[in-house]
NUZA-94746 format. One record per residue: x, z negated, y negated of N, C-alpha, C, O in turn. Coordinates in steps of 0.05 Angstrom, whole numbers, plus 5000, padded with zeros to 4 digits. Atoms other than C-alpha are relative to their C-alpha. Layout:
N
XZYXZYXZYXZY ...
***
This chain:
434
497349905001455749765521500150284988501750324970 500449765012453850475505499650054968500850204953 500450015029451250335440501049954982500650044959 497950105022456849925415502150264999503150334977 497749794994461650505441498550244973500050344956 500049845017457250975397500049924968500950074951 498750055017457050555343502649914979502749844956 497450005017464450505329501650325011504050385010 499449755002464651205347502150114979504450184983 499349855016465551485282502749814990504949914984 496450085005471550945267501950085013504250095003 497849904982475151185326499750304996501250385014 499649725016474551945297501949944973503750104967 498749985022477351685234502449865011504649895001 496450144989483051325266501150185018503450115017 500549764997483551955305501350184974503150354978 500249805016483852295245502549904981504150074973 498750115018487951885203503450025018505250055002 498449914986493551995262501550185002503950185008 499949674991493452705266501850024954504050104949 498550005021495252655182503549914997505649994986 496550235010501052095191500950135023503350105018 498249954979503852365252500750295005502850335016 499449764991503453125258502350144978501850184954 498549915028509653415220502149804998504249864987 498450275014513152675215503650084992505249974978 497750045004519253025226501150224973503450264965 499149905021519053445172499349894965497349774957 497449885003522753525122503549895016504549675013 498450154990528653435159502449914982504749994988 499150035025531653185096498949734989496649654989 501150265016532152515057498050064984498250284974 502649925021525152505013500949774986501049554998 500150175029526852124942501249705018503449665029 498650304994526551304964501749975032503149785037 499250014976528651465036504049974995505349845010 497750045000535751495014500949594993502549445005 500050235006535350804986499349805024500749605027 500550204980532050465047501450125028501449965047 497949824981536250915097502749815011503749745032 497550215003541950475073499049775008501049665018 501450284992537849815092499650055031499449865046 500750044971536450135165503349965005504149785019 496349994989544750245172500349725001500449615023 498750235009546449615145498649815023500249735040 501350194983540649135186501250085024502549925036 500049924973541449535246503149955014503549825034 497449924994549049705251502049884988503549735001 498150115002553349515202500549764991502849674986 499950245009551548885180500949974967500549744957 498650045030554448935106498649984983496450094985 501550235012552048565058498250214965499750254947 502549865018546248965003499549854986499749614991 502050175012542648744949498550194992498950434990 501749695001535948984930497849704976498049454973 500950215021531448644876498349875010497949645003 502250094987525948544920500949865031502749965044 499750114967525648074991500750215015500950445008 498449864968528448315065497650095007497350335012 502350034971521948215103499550245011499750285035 500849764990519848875106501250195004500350345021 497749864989526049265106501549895026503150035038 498850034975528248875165498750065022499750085045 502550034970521548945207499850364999498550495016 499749774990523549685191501650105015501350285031 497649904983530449655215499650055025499550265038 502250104968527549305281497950235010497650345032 501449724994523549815286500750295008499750415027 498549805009527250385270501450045031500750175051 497850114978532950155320498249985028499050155044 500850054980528749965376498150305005496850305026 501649794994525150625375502650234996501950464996 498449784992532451025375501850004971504349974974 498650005015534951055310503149875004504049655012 497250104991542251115310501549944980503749854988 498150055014545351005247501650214992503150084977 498149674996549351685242499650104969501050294962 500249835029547351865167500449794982499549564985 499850225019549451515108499649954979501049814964 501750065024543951595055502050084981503049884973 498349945020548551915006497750074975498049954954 500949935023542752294959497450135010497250165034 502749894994535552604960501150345014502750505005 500049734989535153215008502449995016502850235021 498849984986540853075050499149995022497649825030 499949984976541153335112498549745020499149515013 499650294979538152815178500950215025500550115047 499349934976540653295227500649805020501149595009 498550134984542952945285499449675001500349495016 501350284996539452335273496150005015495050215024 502350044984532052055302498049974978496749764975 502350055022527452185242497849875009497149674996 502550114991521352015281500849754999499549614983 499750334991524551315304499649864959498849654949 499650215033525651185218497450044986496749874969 503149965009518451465198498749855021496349815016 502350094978515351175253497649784986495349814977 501550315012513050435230498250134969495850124967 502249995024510550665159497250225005495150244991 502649824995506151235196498549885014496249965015 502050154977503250765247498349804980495849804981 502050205028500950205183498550275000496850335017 501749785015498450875146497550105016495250135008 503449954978493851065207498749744999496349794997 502050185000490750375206499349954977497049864974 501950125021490050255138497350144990496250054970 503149995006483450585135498349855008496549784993 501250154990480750195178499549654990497549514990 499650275015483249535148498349984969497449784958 501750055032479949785077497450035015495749885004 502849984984473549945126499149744996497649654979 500950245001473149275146500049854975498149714969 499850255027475248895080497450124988495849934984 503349995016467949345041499449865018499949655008 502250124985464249035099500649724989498949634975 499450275007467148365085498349974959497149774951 500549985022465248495013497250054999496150024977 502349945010458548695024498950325006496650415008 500849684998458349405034498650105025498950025049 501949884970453649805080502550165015504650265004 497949844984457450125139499750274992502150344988 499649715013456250865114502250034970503850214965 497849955021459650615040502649895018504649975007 498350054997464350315081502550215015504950235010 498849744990466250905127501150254975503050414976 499749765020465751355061503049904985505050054983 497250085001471550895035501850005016504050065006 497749864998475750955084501450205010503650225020 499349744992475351615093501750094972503950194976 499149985020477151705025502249924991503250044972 497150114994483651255033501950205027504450205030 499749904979484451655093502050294990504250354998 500449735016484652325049501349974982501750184970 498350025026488852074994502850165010503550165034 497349915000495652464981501549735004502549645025 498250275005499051814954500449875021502649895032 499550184985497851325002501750235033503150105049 499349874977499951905061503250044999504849995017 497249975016506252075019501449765008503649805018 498950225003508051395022500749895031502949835042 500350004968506351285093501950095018503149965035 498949724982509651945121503249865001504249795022 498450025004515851765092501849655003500449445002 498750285006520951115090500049904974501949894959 501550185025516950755037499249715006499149615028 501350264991514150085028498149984996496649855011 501750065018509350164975496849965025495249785021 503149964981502750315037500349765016498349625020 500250254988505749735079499749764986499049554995 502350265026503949285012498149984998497449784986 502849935002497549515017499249885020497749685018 500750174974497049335095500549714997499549555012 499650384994499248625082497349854983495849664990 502450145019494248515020497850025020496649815023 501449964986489748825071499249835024497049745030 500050224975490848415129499049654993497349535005 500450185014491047795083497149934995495849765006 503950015009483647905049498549955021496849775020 502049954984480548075111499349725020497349615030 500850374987482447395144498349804982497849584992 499850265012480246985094497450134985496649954969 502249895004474147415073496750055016494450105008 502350014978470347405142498649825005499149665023 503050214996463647005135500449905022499250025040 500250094970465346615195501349734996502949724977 497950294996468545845209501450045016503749965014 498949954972470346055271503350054999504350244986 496649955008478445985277501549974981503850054977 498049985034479845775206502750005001504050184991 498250015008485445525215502650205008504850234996 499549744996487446095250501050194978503450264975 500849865011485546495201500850014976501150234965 497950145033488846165132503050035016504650185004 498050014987494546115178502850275011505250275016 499649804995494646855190500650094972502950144964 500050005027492846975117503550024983505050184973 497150175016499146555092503050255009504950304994 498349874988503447035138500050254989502150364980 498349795009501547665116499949994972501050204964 499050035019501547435046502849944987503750044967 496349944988509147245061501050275004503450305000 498849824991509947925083499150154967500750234949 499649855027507048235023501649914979501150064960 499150165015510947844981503450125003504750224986 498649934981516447965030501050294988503450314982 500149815002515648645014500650154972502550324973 500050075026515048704936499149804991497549645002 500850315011514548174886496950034990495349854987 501849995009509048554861497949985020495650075014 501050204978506448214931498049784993495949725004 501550235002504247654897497250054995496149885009 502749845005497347974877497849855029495549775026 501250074979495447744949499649715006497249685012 499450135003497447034952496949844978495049714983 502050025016493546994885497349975000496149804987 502149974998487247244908498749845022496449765023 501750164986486646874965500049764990497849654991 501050365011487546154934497850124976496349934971 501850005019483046414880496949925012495449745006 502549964989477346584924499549805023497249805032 500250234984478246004971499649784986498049604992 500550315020478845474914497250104990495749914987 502650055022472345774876497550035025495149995021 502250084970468845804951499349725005497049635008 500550265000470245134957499049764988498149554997 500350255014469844824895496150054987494749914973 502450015003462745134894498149915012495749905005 502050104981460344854952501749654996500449475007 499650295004464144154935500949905029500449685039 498650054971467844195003502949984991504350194990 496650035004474843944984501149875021503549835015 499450074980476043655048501450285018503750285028 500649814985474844365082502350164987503850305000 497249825026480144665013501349955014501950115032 497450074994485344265034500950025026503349985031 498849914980485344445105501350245002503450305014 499149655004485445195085502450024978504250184972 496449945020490745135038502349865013504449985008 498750104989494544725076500750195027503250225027 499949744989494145315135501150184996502650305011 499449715012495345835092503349884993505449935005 496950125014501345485058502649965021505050005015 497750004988505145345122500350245010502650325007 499249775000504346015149502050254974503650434977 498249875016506446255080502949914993504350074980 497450135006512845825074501350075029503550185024 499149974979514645925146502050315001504450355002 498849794999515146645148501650174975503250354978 498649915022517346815077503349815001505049884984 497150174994523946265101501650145020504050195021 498349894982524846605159501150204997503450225003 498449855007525747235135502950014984504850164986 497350015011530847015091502049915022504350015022 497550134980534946665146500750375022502650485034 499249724974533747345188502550234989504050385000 498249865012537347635127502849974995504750144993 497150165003542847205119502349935029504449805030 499449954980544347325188501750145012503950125023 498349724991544847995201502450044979504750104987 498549805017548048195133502849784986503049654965 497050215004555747815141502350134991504550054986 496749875005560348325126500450144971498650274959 500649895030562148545059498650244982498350444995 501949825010558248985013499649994976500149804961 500449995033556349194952498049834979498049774955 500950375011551648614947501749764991501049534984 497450205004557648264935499849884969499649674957 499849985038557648404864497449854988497549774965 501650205013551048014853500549725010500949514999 499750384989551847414895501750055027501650265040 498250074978556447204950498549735008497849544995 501350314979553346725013502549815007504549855019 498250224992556446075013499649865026501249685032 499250074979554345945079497649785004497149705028 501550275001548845345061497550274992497450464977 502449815003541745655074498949944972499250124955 501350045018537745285019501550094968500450164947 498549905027543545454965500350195000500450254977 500249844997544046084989496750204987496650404973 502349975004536046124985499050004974497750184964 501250075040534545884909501650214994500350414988 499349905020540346234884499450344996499350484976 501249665009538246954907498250034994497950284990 502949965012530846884885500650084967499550234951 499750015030534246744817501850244993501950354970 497949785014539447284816497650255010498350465000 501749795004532647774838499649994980500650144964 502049985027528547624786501750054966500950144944 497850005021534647594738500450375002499750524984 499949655005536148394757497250054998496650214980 502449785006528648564763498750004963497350154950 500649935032528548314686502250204985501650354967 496649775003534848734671500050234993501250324974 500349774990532249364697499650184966497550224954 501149785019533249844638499950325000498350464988 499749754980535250484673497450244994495050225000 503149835006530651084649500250255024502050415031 499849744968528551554710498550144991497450054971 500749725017525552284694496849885012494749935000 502850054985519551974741498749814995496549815006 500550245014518451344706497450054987497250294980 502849945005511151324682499049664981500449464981 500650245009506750794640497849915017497050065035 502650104983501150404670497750154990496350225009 502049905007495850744629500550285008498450385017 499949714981497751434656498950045031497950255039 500549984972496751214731496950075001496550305009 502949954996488851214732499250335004497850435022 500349715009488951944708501350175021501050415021 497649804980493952184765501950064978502550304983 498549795015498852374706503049905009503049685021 497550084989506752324722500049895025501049675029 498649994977507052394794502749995008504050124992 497949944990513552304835501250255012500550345034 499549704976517552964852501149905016501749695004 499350124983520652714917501650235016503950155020 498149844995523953274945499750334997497550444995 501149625001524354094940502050055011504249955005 497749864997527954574981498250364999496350455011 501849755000526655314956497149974985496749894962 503749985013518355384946498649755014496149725013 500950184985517554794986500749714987503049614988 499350215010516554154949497549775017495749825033 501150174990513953444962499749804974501549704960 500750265033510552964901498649775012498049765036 501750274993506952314906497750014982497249874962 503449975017500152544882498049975021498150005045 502250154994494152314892498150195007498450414996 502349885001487652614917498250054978496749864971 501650005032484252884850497249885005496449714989 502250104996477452744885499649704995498349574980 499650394993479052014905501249854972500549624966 497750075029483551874839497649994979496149804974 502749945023478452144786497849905007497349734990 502550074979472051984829500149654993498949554974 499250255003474351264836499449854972497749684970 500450015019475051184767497850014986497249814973 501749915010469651514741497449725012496149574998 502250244993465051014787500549764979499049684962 499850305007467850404766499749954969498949744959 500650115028467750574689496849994989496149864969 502349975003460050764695498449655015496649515005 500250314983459950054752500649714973499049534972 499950215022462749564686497650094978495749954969 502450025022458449844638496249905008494349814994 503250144992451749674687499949724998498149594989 500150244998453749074698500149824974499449594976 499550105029455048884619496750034996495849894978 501950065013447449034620497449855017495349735010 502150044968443948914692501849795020504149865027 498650124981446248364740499250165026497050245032 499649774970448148754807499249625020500349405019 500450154976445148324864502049975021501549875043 497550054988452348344890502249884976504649874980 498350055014455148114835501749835000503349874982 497650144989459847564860502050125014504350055009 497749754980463348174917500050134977502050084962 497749935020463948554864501949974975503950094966 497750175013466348104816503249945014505349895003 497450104996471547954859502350275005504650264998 499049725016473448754863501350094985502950284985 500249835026473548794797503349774992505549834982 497650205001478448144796502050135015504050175001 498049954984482748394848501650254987504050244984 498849845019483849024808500950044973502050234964 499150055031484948804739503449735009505449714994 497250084992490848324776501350135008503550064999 498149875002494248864804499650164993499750345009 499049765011494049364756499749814967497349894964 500550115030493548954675502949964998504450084984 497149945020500448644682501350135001503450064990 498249805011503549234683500450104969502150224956 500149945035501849314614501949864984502349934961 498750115015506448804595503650045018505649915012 497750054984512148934643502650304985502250534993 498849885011517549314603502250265013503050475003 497749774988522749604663498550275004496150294997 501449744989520850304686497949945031498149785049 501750144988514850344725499850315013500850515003 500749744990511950874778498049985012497649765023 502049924993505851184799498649865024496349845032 500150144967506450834864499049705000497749585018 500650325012505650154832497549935002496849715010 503349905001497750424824498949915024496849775022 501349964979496450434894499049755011499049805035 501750314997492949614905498850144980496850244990 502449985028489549814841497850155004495450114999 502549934998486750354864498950035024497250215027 502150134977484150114929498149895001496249925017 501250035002481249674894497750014983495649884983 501749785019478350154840497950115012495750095002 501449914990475350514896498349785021496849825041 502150324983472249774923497750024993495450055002 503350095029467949674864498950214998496550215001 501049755007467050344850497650105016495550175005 501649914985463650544914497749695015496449725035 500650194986460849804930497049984968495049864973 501349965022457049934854497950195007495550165003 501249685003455150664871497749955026495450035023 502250014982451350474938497249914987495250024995 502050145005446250044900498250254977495850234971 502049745020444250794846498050005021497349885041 501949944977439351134869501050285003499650455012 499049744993444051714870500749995030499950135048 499250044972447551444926497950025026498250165046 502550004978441151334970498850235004497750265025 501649775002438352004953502250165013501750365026 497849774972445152294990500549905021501350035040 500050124966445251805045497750095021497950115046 503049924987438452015066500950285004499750365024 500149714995440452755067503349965019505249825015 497350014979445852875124501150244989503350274998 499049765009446953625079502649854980505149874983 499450205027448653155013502349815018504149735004 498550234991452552685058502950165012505250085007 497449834993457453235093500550124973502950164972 499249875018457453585022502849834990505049914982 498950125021459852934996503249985012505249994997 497650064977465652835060501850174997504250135000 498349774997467353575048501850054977503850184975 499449965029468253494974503549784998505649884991 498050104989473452964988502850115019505250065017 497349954986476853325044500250274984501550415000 499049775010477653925003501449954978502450164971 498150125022481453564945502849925024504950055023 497749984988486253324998501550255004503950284998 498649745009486854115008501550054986503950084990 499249885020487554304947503349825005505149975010 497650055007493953794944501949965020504249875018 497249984980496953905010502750125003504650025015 497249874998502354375002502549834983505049854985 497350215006506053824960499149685007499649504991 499750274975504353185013501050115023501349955042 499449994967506653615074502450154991504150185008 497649845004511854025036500150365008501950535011 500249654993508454725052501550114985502650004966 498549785023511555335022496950124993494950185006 502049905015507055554969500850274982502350274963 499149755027507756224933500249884965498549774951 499250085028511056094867497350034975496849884956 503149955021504256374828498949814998498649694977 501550194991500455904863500549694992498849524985 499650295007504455264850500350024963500149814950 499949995027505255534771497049964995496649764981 503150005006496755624767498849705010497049604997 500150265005496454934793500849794994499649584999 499950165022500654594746499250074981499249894964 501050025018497654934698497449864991496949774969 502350155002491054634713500049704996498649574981 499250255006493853964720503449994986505550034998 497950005008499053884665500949745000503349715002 499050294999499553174665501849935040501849705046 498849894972503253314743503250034998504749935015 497150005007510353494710501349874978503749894975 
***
């Protein structure tokens, strides 16, 4: 008992730690930040007034915030008018809550998914300390966002259906299917999850010539995913009866399944649409680099962006372009886990290259989770890596080097006030930032 307690020690420091980021502060700024005005209107509406929204993407996850929201106090009292308005008088904590409680676990969830992949528990702790330490994903977290609870679902998803075990399958596809529903649920650019698990279940299967064993696990997965991606819609069509500015795309006739087809089709119909140019709008080949961050709010010397940890961002990168070129000459004795890495990140981050509406920085964040998969699941097997695991100097250097990039970019993830010099000398260093 002792031993197990010290060896998940250091996870319960980092979950611990990952806490003390998403929770201390939550209530500041007491001010809409950027998307918060937009999903603000989705807690009113679910919670209170019922009136009828449209949004390009599924309910699922804007309702499991309302629910949330509401049942932890939120009163409804503000009415999302514009970035930086006022929350006086309302329960900020109760509307940040849910995306800071995911954000504290998802380190842990990328912990476990390297292990599932192969990774030694030291690369795996170093990953998700390093998710831990990111600006972006905290940004995202802190605030009434979705983009980090996309991440928790892909997360949740993989890890069922990744764990070397029989034990519970159908459990476990079952679970799978659900939170792939939720990611999905969540954004369309959800599907990424969905994908990967029938990929890696069909080429599991069809390598071992168990199609008996497929079709139970797809069959699992499939009703959990049809179940809860239905229900949410009925949960939607529920609450939201009273008129609204959803009006203007579609009006509910009252019949679930006609109701059901026809708004999938009037999404995808506005998400092709979308031509709208925002000052924050970014291309896909910019994201890797950190360039065109989100400004998200400023009052005074006190701003808030959606940037990334330069360590973790650059770092990341840098592995994985040195990790393809070994492998183009050396087969990696993992090369199936990290083939599938390397897959998981070339699906959510390539078609963006062809996707024409405006795109944002935020879009990045599956990609580079699983940038920093491969990257650090490559880097254990150098002999760089081994030569700093062995040194406990080299090993805090490397922890410190990490948490001191989060430094450097705290005063715009927490919204410090920074002396005006200070925030001019580091955009000048990073110009790709404005």
């Amino acid at each position: 008992m002792r031993r197990m307690l010290f060896d998940r020690m250091p996870l319960l420091v980092l979950l611990l730690l990952s806490a003390v980021l998403h929770f201390v502060g939550l209530t500041e700024p007491l001010a809409t930040v950027m998307d918060e005005v937009y999903y603000g209107r989705y807690l009113n509406a679910y919670g209170f007034s019922q009136t009828h929204l449209f949004d390009i993407h599924p309910p699922h996850t804007k309702i499991t915030l309302a629910f949330a929201a509401k049942i932890l106090g939120f009163q409804g009292v503000i009415d999302f008018r514009e970035i930086g308005q006022s929350l006086e008088g309302e329960n900020v904590s109760a509307m940040r809550f849910l995306p800071a409680l995911i954000g504290t676990w998802l380190p842990l969830l990328f912990y476990f998914l390297m292990r599932q992949l192969g990774a030694l528990k030291k690369t795996a702790f170093l990953a998700a300390f390093a998710l831990a330490l990111d600006g972006a994903f905290l940004v995202q977290t802190r605030t009434l966002a979705q983009d980090g609870i996309l991440v928790f679902w892909i997360l949740v998803a993989l890890n069922c259906v990744l764990v070397r075990t029989s034990r519970l399958e159908t459990l476990r596809y079952l679970c799978a299917g659900l939170a792939c529903a939720m990611a999905v649920g969540t954004k369309f650019t959800g599907l990424i999850a969905p994908f990967l698990v029938v990929v890696f279940t069909v080429a599991t299967q069809t390598r071992e010539k168990n199609f008996p064993r497929l079709f139970s696990q797809m069959l699992s997965f499939s009703v959990g995913f049809v179940w809860i991606y239905c229900l949410g819609w009925w949960v939607h069509f529920y609450l939201m009866t009273n008129p609204g500015s959803g009006d203007a795309f579609y009006r509910f006739t009252g019949n679930y399944w006609t109701d059901f087809f026809a708004i999938q089709r009037q999404m995808l119909k506005a998400n092709i649409h979308i031509t709208q140019i925002h000052p924050y709008s970014s291309r896909w080949y910019q994201w890797p680099l950190m360039q065109k961050p989100i400004f998200m709010w400023v009052s005074n010397f006190r701003m808030i962006y959606l940037i990334g940890n330069p360590v973790v961002w650059l770092g990341s990168l840098f592995m994985m372009a040195f990790g393809i070129v070994d492998l183009c000459f050396e087969r990696s004795k993992r090369f199936p886990r990290l083939g599938f890495a390397l897959l998981a990140y070339l699906i959510s981050f390539v078609p963006f290259a062809f996707v024409s509406r405006p795109l944002f920085i935020y879009h990045y964040l599956p990609a580079l989770m699983f940038c920093l998969a491969f990257g650090l699941l490559w880097w254990e097997e150098t002999d760089f890596a081994k030569r700093i695991f062995v040194s406990k100097v080299k090993s805090a250097g490397l922890f410190a080097t990490i948490a001191l990039g989060l430094v450097f970019v705290s005063p715009f993830i927490y919204g410090i006030d920074l002396p005006r010099h200070l925030q001019f000398q580091i955009f000048q260093l990073f110009t790709g930032w404005r």
